[in-house]
VOROMI-601781 format. One record per residue: y, x, z of N, C-alpha, C in turn; residue in one letter. Coordinates in steps of 0.001 Angstrom, whole numbers, padded with zeros to 6 digits, always signed. Layout:
<atoms>
YXZYXZYXZA;...
</atoms>
This chain:
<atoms>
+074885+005907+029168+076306+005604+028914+076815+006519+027803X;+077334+006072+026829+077966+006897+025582+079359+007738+025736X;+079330+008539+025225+080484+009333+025371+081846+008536+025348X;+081882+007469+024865+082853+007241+024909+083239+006007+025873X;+082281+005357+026491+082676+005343+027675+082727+005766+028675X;+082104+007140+029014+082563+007796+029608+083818+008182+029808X;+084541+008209+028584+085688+008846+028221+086688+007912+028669X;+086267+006411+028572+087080+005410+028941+087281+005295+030151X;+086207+005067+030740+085730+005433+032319+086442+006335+033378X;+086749+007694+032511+087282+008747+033146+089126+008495+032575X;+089084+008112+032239+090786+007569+031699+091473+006532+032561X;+090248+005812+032895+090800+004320+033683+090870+005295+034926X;+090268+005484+035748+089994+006483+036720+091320+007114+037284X;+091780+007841+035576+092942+008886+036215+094123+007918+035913X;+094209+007437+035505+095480+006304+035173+095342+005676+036313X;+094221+005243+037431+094350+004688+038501+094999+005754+039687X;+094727+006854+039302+094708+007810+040493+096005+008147+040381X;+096911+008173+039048+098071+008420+039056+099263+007471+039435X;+098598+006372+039283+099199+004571+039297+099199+004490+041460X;+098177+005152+041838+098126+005263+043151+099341+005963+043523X;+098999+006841+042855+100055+007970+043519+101447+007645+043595X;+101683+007209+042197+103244+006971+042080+103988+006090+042814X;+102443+004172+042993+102932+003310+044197+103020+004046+045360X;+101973+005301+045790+102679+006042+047347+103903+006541+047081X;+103912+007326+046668+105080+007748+046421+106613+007290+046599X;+106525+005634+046261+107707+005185+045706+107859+004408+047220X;+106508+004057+047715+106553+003285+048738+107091+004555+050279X;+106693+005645+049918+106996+006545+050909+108889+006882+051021X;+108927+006868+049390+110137+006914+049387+111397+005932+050121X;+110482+004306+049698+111383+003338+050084+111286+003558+051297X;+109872+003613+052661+110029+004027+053398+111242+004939+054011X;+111131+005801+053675+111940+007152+054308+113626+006888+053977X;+113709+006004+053054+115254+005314+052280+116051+004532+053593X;+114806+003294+053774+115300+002816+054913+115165+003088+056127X;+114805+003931+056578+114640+004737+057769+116339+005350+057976X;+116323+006200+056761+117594+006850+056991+118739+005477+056975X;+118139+004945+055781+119542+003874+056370+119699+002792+057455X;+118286+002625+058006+119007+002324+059594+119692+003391+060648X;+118906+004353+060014+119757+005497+061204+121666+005456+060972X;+121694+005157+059752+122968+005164+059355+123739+003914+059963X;+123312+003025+059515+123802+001532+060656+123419+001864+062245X;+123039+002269+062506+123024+002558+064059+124734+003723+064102X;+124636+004880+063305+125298+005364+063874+127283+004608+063585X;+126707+003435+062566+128484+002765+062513+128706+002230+063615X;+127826+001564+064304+127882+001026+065790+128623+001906+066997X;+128400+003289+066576+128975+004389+068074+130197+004892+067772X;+131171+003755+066575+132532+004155+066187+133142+003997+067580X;+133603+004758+067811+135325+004635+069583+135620+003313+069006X;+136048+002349+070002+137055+001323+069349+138686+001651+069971X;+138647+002590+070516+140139+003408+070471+140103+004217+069129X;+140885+004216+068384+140922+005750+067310+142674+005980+067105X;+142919+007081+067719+144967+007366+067627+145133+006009+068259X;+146482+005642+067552+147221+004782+068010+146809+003032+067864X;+145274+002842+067061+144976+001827+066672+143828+001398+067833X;+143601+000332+068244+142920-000616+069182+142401-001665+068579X;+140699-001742+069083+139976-002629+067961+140277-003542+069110X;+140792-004760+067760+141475-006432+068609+139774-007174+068323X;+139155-007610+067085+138403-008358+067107+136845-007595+066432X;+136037-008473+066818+134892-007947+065193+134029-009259+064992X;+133669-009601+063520+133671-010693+063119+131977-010327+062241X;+131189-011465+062451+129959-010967+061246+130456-011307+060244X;+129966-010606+059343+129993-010679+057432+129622-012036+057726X;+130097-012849+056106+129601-014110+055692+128438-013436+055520X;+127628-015100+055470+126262-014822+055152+125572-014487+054090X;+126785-015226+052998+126670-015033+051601+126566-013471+050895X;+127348-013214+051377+128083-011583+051250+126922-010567+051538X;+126104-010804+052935+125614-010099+053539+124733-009866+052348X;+123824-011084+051981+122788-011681+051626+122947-011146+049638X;+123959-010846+049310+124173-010345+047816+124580-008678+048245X;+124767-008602+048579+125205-007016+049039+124195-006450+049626X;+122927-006977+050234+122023-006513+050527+122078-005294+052000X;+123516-005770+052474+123744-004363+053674+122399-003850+054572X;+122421-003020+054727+121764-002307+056133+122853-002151+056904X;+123857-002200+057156+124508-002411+058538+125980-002117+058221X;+126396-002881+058780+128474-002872+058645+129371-002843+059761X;+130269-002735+059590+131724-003071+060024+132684-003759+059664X;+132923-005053+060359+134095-005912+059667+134807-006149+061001X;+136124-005579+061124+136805-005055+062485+138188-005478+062173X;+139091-006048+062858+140150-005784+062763+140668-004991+064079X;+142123-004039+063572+142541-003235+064440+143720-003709+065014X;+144606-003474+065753+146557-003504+066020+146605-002445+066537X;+147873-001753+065893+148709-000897+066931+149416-001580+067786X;+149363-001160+069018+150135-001794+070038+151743-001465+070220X;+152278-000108+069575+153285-000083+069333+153838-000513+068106X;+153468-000651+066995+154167-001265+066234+153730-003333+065961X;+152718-003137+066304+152365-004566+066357+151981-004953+065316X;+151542-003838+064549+150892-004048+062914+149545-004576+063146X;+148779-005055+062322+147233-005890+062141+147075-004915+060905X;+145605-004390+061019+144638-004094+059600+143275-004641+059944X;+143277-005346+058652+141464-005528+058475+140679-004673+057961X;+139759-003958+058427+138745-003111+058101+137109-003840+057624X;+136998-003329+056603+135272-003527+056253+134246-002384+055700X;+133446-001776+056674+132466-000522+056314+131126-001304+055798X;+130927-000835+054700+129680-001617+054192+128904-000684+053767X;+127247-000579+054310+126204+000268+054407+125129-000265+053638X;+124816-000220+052376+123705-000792+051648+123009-000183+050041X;+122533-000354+049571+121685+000180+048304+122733+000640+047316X;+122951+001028+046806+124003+001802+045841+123908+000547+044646X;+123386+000041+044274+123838-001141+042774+124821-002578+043613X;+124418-002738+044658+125121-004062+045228+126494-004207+045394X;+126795-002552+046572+127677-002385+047146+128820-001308+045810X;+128468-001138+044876+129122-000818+043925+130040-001144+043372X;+129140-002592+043067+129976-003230+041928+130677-004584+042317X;+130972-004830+043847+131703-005691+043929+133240-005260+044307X;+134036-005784+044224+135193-004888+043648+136561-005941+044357X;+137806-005579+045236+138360-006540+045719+139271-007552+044261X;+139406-006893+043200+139859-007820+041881+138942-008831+041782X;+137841-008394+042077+136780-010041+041558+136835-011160+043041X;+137028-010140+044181+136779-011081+045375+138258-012252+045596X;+139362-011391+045360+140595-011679+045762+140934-012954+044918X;+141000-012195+043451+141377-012858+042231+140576-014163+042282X;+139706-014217+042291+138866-015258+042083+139357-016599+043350X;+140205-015935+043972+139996-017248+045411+141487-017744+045490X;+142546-017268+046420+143833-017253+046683+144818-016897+046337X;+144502-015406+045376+145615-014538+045015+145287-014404+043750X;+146628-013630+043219+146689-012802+042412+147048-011503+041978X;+146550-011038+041180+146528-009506+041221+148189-009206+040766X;+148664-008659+041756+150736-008333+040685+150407-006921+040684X;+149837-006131+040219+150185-004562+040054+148547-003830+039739X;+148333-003456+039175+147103-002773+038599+146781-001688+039896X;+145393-001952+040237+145157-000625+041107+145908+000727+040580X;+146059+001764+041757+146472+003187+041419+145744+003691+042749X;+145179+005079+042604+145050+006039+043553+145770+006331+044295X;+145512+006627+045722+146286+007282+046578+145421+008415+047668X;+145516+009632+048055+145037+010339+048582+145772+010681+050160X;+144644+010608+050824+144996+010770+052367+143811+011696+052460X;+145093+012935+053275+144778+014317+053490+143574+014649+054960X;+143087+015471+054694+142050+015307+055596+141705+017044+056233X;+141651+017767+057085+141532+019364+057011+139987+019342+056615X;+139347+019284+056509+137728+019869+057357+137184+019097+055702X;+137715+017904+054849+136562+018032+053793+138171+018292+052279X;+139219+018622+052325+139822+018511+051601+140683+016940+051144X;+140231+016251+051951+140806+014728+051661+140234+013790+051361X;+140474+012643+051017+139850+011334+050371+140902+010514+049355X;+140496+009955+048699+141113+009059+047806+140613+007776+047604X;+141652+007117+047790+141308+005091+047412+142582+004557+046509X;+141395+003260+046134+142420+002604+045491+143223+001720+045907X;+144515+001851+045446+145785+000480+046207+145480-000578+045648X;+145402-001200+045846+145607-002707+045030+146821-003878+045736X;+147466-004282+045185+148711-005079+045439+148490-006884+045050X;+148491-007633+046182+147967-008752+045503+148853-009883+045837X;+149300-010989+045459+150301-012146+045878+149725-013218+046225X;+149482-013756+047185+149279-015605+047836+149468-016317+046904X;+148956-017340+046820+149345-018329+045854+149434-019628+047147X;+151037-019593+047705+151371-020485+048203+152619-020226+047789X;+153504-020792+049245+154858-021025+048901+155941-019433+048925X;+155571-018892+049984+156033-017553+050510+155594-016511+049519X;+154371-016944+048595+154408-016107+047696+154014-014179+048783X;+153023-014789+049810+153184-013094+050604+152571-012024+050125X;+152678-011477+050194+151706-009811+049524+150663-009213+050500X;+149914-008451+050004+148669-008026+050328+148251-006961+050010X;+148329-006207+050703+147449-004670+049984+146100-004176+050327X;+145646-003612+049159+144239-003603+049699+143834-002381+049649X;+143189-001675+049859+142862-000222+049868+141186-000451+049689X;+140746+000577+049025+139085+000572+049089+138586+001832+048298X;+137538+002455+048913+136673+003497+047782+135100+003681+049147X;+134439+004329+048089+133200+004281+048346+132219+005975+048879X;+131442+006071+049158+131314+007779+049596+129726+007300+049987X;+129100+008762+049616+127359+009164+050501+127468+009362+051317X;+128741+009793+052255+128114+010194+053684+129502+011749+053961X;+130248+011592+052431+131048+013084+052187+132496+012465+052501X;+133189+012955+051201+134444+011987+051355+134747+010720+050829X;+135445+010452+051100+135631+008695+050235+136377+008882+048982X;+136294+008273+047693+136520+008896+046592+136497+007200+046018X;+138196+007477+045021+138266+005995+044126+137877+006724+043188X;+136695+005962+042688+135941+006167+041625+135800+004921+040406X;+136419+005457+039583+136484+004388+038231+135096+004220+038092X;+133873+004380+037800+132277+003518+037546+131342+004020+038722X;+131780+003380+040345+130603+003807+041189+129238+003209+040702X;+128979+002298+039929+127585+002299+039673+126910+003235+038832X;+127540+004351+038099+126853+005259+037269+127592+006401+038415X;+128256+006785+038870+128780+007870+039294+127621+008111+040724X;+127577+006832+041228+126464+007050+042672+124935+006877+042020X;+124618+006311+040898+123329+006264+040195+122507+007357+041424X;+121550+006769+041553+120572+007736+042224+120566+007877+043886X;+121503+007373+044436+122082+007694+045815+120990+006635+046121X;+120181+007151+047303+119661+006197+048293+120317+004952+049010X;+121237+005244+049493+122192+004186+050136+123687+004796+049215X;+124332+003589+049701+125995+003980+049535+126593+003459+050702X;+127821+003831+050986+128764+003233+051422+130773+002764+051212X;+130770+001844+051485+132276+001045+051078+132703+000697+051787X;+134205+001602+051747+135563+000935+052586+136118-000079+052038X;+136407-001405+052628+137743-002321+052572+139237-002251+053354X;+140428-002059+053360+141220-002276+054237+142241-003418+053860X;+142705-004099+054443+143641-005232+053970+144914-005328+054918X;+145651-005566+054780+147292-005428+055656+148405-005855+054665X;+148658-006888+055398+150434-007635+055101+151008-006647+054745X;+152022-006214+053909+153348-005566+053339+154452-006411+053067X;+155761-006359+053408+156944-007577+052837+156855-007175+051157X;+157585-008243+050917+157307-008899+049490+158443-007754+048878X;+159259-007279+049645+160027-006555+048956+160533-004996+050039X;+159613-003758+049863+159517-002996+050306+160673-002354+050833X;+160941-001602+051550+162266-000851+051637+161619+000582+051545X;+162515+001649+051512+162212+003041+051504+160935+003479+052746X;+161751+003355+053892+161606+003717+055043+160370+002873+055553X;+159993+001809+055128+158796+000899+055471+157404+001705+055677X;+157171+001702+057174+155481+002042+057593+154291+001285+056774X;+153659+001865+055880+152804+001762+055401+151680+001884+056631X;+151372+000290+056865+149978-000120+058269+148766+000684+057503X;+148344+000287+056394+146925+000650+055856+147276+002042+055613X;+147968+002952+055589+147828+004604+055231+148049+005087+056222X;+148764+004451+057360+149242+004989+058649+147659+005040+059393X;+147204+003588+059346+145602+003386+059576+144810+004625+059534X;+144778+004629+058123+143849+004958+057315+143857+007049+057464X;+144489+007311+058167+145120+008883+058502+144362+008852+059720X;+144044+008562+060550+143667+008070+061867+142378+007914+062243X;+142167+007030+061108+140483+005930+060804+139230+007152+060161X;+140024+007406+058959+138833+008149+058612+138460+008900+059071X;+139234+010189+059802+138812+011914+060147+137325+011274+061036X;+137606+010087+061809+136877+009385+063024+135705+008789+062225X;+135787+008143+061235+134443+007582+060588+133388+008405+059861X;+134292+009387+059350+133229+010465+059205+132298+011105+059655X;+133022+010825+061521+131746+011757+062245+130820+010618+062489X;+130412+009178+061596+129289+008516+061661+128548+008187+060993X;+128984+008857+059792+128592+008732+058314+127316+009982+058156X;+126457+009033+057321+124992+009910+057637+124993+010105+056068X;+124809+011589+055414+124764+011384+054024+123294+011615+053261X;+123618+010379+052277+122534+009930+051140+121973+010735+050351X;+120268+011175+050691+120212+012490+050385+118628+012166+049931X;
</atoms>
């Protein structure tokens, strides 16, 4: 055999041995990815359905569609009532691969169907002791019927830390094993008064300190 196939020989060899390695590797990785992220869908399951003053009324599966493009490992689509005020919020915790659950966004879901967008998202921060807080985005949206009703939507995304409205979660979570995404949705009158209980922040003060302790972070 000539030196230089030898040389070829011993090239194919290590290009195989490295080509091995990297498929273990990647496969150990995906392994150990979804491991943790079933552990993570198991632990959305051991949410209280008491949390403060809110009482889980229903829970509904994801469309199939949704499930099936979003790629989840495991969710929450819950609605709550307070029994004293008689408010309704819809809740959605979504547990899945960081590119899916990124980039779907309630402007593309909303806009696209019933409503319309009347007010440009803005931030809002709900205070938290133990991680410094969280931040989501408002979004304000109108029916397209007769009543013309309003809609607010709240949403941001987190590893497992705090929840954070983040202008590009697909480059900002780049790299995260899993992600996860809040939805909240709740009626508001069409024309606010001062004094008006905000359902989704009143919620949402309540909801999170509690979801945190089920949140497994992406590591």
């Amino acid at each position: 055999m000539s030196h230089i196939q030898i040389t070829f020989s011993f090239l194919v060899v290590v290009s195989l041995t490295i080509l091995s390695g990297v498929v273990y590797e990647r496969t150990s990785r995906y392994d150990e990815t979804s491991q943790r992220a079933n552990e993570a869908a198991q632990k959305l399951n051991e949410l209280p359905e008491i949390i403060g003053a809110w009482r889980l009324d229903t829970q509904k599966p994801l469309d199939e569609t949704a499930e099936r493009i979003l790629q989840c490992n495991g969710y929450l689509n819950n609605t709550y009532v307070n029994d004293t005020t008689g408010q309704f919020v819809h809740v959605a915790v979504l547990l899945g691969p960081t590119g899916p659950i990124s980039v779907h966004t309630p402007e593309i879901c909303y806009s696209s169907r019933d409503y319309d967008i009347s007010e440009d998202r803005n931030a809002i921060s709900i205070s938290e002791k133990e991680n410094g807080g969280h931040t989501l985005w408002s979004l304000d949206l109108l029916k397209k019927d007769l009543q013309a009703s309003k809609l607010r939507v709240y949403y941001a995304w987190s590893f497992g830390e705090k929840w954070e409205a983040t202008e590009e979660p697909r480059y900002y979570y780049a790299g995260k094993p899993f992600l996860y995404k809040i939805q909240l949705a709740c009626s508001v009158p069409a024309v606010e008064s001062e004094d008006e209980i905000d359902a989704g922040q009143e919620f949402l003060k309540q909801f999170l300190p509690a979801l945190q302790k089920q949140l497994v972070i992406a590591e």
